[in-house]
C-alpha positions in Angstrom: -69.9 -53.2 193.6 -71.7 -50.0 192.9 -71.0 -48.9 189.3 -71.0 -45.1 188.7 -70.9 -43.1 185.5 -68.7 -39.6 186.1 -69.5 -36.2 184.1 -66.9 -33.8 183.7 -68.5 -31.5 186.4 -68.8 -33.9 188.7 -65.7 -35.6 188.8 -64.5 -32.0 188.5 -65.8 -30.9 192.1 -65.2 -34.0 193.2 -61.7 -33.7 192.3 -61.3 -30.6 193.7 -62.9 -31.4 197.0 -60.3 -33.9 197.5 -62.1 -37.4 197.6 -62.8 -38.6 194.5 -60.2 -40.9 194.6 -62.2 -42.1 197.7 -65.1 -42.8 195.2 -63.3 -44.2 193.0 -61.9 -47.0 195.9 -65.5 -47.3 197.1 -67.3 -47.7 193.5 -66.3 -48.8 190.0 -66.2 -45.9 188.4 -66.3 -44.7 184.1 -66.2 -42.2 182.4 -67.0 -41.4 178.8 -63.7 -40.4 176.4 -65.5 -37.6 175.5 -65.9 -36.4 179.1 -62.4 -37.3 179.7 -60.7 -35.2 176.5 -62.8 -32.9 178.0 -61.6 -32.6 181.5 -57.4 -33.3 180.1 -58.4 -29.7 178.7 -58.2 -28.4 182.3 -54.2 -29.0 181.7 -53.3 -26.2 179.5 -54.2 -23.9 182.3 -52.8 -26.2 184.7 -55.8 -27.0 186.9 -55.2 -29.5 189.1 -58.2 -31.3 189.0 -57.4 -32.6 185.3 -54.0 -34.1 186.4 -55.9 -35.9 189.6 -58.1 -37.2 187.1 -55.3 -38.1 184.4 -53.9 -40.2 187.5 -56.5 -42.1 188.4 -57.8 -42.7 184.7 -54.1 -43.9 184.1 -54.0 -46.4 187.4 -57.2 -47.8 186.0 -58.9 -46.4 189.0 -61.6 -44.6 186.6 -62.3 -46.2 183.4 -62.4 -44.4 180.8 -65.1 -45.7 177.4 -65.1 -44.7 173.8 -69.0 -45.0 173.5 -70.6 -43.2 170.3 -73.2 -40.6 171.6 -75.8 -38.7 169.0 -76.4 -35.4 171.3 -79.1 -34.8 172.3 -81.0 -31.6 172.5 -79.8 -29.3 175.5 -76.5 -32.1 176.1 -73.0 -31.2 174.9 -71.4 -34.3 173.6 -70.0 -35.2 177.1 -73.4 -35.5 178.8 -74.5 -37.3 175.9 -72.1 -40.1 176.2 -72.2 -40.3 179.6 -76.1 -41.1 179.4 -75.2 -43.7 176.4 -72.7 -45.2 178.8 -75.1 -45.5 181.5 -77.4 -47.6 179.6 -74.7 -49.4 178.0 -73.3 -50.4 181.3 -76.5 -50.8 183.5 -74.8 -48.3 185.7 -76.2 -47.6 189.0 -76.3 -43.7 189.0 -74.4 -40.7 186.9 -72.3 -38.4 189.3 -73.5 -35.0 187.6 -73.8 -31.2 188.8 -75.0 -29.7 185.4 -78.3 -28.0 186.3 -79.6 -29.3 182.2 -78.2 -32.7 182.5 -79.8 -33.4 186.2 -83.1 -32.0 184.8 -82.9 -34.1 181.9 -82.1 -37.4 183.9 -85.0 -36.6 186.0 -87.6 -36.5 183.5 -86.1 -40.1 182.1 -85.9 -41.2 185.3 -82.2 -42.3 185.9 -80.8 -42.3 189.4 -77.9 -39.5 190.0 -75.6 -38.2 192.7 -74.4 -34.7 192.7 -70.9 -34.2 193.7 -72.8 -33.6 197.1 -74.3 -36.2 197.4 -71.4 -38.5 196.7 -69.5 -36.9 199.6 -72.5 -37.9 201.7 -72.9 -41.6 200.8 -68.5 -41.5 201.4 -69.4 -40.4 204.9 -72.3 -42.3 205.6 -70.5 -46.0 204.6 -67.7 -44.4 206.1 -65.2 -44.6 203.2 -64.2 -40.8 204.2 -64.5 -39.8 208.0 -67.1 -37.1 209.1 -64.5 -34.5 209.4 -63.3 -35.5 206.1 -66.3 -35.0 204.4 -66.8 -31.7 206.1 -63.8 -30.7 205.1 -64.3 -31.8 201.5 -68.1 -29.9 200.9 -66.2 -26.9 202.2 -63.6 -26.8 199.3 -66.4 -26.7 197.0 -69.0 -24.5 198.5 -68.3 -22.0 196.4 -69.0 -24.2 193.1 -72.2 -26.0 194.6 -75.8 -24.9 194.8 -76.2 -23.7 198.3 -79.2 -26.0 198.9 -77.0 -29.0 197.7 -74.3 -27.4 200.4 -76.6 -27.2 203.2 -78.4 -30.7 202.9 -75.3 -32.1 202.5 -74.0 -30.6 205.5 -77.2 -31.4 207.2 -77.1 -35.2 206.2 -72.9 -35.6 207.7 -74.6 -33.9 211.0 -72.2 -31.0 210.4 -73.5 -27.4 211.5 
């Protein structure tokens, strides 16, 4: 099973666009305790995505890791731990949509999805249907690159 390390901004959107409990039933997902503090924040102003997330985390359906992180330059402590769990697990990508942290894993080389592109790969091994995943970029448009939007778009064979 694919193995997939989630950053608070990516299990964010992909909260809020509805499917990352989809992900969650299609990969074994983790998440640093850092990241996930982090995101239980978003419950003092009520945002849903930090209760959909509490859920799953709860159920076991994202695993949450106390790892010990040293940040690094340009990485809050949550993107730090989320690359220290990603090596400590031999994950197969980090879900991510911070511009510094994507940079950062490209220049070390470590395979990434962005929220995006997590919807995509849902559509394409048809874990979500088309429409579904349609549906889904379009409840994040506004918090996605627009280049991310429209690839993604272009890659569901939407319009």
């Amino acid at each position: 099973m694919v193995k997939l390390v989630l950053d608070a901004d990516g299990a964010i959107k992909l909260a809020r666009a509805g499917v990352l409990k989809h992900l969650a039933g299609f990969a074994k997902c983790f998440m640093p305790k850092q990241t996930y503090q982090e995101v239980l924040r978003g419950k003092e102003k009520m945002y849903d995505d930090a209760f959909i997330i509490e859920e799953l985390a709860e159920n076991k359906e994202i695993n949450v890791i106390d790892v010990k992180a040293e940040e690094r330059i340009g990485l809050g402590p949550g993107e730090s731990a989320a690359f220290v769990l990603f090596q400590k697990l031999k994950a197969d990508a980090i879900v991510s949509d911070d511009r510094k942290f994507l940079a950062f894993l490209e220049e070390e080389e470590i395979a990434f999805l962005t929220p995006t592109h997590a919807i995509v790969l849902l559509a394409i091994k048809k874990a979500v249907s088309k429409e579904e995943a349609l549906k889904s970029l379009d409840k994040i448009r506004h918090l996605v690159r627009e280049q991310n939007y429209d690839e993604a778009i272009g890659m569901i064979g939407g319009e």
